[in-house]
SERO-4910 file (N, C-alpha, C, O; in steps of 0.05 Angstrom, whole numbers):
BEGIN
 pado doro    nc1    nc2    nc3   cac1   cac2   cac3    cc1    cc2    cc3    oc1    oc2    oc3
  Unk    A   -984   -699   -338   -990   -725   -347  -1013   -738   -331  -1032   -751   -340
  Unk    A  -1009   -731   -303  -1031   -746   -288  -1062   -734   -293  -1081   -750   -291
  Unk    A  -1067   -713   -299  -1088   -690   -305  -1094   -702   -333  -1117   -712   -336
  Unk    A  -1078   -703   -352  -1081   -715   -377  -1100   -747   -375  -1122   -753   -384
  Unk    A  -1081   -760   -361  -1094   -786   -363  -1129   -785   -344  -1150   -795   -352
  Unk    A  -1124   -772   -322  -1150   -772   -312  -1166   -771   -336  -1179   -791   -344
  Unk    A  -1167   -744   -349  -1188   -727   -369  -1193   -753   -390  -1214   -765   -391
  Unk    A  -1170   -758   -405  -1179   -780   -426  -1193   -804   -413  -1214   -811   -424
  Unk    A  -1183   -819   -390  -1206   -840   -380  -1231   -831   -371  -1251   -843   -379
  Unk    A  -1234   -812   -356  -1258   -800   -356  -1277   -793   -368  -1298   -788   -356
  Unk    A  -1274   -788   -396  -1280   -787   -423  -1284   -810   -440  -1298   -811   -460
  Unk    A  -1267   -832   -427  -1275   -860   -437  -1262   -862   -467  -1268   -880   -482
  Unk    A  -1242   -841   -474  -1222   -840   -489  -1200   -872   -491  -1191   -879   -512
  Unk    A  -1197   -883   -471  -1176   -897   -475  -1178   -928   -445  -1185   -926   -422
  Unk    A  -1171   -943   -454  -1173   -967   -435  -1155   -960   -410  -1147   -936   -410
  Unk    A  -1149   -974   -391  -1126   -971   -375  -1098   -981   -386  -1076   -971   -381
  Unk    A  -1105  -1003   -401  -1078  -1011   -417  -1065   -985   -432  -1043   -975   -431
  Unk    A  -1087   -979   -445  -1085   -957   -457  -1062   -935   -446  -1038   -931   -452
  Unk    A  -1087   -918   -422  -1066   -900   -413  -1039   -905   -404  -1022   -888   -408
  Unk    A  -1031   -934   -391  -1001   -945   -380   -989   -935   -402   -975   -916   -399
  Unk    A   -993   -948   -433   -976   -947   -454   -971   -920   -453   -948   -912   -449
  Unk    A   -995   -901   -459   -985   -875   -458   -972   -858   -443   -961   -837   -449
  Unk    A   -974   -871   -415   -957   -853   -402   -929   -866   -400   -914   -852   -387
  Unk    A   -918   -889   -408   -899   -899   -408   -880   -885   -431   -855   -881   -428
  Unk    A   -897   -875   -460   -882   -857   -478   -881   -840   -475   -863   -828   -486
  Unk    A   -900   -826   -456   -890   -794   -447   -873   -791   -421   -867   -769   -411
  Unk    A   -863   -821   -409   -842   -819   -390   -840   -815   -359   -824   -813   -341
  Unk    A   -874   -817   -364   -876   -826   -329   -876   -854   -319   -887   -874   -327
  Unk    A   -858   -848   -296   -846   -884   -280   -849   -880   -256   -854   -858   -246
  Unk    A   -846   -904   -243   -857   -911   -228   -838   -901   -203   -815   -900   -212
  Unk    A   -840   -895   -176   -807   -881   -155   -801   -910   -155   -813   -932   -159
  Unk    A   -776   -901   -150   -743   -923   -145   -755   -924   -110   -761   -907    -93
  Unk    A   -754   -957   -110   -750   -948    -76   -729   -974    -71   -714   -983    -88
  Unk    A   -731   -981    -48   -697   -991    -37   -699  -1020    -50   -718  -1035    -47
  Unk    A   -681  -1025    -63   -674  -1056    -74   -687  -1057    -96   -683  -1077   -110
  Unk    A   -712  -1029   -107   -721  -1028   -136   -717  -1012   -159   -714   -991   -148
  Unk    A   -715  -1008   -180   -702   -991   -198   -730   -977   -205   -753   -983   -199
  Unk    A   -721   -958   -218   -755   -947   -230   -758   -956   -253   -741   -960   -270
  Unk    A   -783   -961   -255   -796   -979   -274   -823   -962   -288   -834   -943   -275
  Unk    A   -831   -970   -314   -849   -961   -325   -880   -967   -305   -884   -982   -285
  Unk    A   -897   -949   -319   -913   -952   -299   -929   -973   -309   -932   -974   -334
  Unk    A   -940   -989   -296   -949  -1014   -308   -992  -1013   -304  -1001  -1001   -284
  Unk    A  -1003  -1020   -314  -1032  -1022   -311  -1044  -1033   -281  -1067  -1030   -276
  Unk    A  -1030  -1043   -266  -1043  -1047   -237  -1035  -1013   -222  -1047  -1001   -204
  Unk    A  -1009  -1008   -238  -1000   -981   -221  -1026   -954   -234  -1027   -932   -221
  Unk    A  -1041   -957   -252  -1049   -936   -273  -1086   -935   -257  -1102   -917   -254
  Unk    A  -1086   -965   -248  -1114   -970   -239  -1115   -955   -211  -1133   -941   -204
  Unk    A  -1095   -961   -199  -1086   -951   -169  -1087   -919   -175  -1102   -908   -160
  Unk    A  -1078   -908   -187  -1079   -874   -188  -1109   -872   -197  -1122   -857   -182
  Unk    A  -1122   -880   -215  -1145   -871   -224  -1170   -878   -202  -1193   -872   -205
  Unk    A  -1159   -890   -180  -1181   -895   -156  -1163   -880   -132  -1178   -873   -113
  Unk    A  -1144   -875   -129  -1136   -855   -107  -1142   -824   -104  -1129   -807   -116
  Unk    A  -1162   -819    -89  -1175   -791    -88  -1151   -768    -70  -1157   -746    -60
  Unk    A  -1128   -779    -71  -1106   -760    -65  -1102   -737    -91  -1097   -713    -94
  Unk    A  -1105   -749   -101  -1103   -727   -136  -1121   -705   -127  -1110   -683   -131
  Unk    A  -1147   -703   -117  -1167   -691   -105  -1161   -671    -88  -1166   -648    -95
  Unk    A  -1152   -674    -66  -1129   -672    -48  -1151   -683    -25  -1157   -667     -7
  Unk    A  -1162   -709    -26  -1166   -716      6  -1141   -736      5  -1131   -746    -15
  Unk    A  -1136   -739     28  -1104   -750     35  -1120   -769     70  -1128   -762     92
  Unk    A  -1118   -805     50  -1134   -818     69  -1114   -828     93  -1089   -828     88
  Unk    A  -1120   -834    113  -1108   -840    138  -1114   -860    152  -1128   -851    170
  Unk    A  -1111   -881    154  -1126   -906    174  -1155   -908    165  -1170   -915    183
  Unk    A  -1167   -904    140  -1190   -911    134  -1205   -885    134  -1229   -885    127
  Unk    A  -1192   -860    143  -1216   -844    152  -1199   -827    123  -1175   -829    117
  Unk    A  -1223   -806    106  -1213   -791     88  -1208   -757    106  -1227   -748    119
  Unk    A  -1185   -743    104  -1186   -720    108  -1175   -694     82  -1153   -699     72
  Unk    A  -1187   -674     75  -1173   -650     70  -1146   -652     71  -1134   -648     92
  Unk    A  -1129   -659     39  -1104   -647     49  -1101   -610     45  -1117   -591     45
  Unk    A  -1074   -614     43  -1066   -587     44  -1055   -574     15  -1055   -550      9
  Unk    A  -1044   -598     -5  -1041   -596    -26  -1060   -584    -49  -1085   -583    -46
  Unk    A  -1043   -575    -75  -1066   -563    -96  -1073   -593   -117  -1059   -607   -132
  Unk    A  -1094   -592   -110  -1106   -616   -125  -1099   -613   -154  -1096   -592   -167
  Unk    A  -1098   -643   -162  -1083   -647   -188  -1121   -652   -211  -1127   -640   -231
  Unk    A  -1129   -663   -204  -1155   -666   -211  -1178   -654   -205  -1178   -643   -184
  Unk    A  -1197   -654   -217  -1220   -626   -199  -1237   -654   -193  -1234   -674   -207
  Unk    A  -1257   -653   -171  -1275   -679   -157  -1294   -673   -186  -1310   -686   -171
  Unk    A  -1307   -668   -208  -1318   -677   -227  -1306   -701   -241  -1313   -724   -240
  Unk    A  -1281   -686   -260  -1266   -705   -271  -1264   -738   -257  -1269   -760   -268
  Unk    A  -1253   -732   -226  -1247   -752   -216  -1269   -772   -217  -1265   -796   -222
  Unk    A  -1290   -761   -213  -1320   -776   -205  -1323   -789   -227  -1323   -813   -225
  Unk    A  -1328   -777   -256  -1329   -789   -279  -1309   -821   -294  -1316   -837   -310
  Unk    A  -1278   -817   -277  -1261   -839   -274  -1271   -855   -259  -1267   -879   -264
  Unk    A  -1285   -850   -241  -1301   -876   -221  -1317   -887   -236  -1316   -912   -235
  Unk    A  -1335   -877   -251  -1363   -883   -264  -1353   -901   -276  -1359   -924   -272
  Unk    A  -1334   -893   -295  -1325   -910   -318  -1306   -937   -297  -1313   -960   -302
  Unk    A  -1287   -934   -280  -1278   -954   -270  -1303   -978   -274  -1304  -1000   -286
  Unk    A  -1323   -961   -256  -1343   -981   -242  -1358   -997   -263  -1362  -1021   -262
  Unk    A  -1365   -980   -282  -1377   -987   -313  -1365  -1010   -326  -1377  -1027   -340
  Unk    A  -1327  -1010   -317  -1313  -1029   -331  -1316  -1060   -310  -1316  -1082   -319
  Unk    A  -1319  -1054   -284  -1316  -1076   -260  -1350  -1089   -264  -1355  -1107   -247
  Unk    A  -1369  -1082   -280  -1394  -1095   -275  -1391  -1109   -305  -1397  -1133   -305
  Unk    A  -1384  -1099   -329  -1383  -1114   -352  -1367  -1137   -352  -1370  -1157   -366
  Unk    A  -1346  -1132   -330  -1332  -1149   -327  -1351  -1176   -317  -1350  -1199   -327
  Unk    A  -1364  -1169   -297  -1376  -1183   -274  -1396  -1211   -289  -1398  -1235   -286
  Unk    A  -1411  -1186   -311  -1432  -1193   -325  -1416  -1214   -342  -1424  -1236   -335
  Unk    A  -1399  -1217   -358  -1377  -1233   -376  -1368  -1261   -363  -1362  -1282   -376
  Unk    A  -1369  -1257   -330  -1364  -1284   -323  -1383  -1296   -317  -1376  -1316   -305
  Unk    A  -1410  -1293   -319  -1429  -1319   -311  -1440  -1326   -324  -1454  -1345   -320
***
C-alpha cells in the first residue's frame, strides 16, 4: 500500500485527500499506541509518510540523515518525484494567498 500510494502521488494521480481515502479502503491505520485506538489514517498522517525519506531507507537521527539497514520501501526516484509534486502543491498554495 505504501509503494502504491507513493507511485500514484508521484504521478500526480491523486490529491493527498485522495490517497488517505484510499488507503483507508484498502485498510491501512494508523498503530494503537497507549490511551489510543487505531484509527484510519487521516491526511496530516498521509502528508507525513509522503515526506519521510525512511521509506528510502535513510533513517534520520537528531537532524543528521543516516543509511538505514532496512529494504527500502520506495526507490529515491519515485520518492523525489513525491517531493516535486508536494512542493508544486505548497507554492500554488502560497501563490492563492496573496
Amino acid at each position: 500500500m505504501v509503494r502504491w500510494a507513493f507511485r500514484h502521488y508521484a504521478e500526480g494521480h491523486a490529491s493527498i485527500a485522495d490517497l488517505a481515502e484510499s488507503l483507508v479502503i484498502l485498510g491501512l491505520a494508523a498503530v494503537a499506541r497507549p490511551g489510543r485506538d487505531v484509527r484510519p489514517f487521516g491526511v496530516s498522517s498521509v502528508h507525513r509518510m509522503l515526506r519521510n525519506p525512511y521509506y528510502t531507507r535513510i533513517v534520520r537521527f537528531r537532524g543528521v540523515e543516516y543509511p538505514g539497514t532496512h529494504e527500502p520501501l520506495v526507490d529515491r526516484e519515485v520518492w523525489a518525484n513525491a517531493q516535486l509534486v508536494l512542493a508544486s502543491h505548497q507554492s500554488s498554495r502560497a501563490i492563492r494567498t496573496i
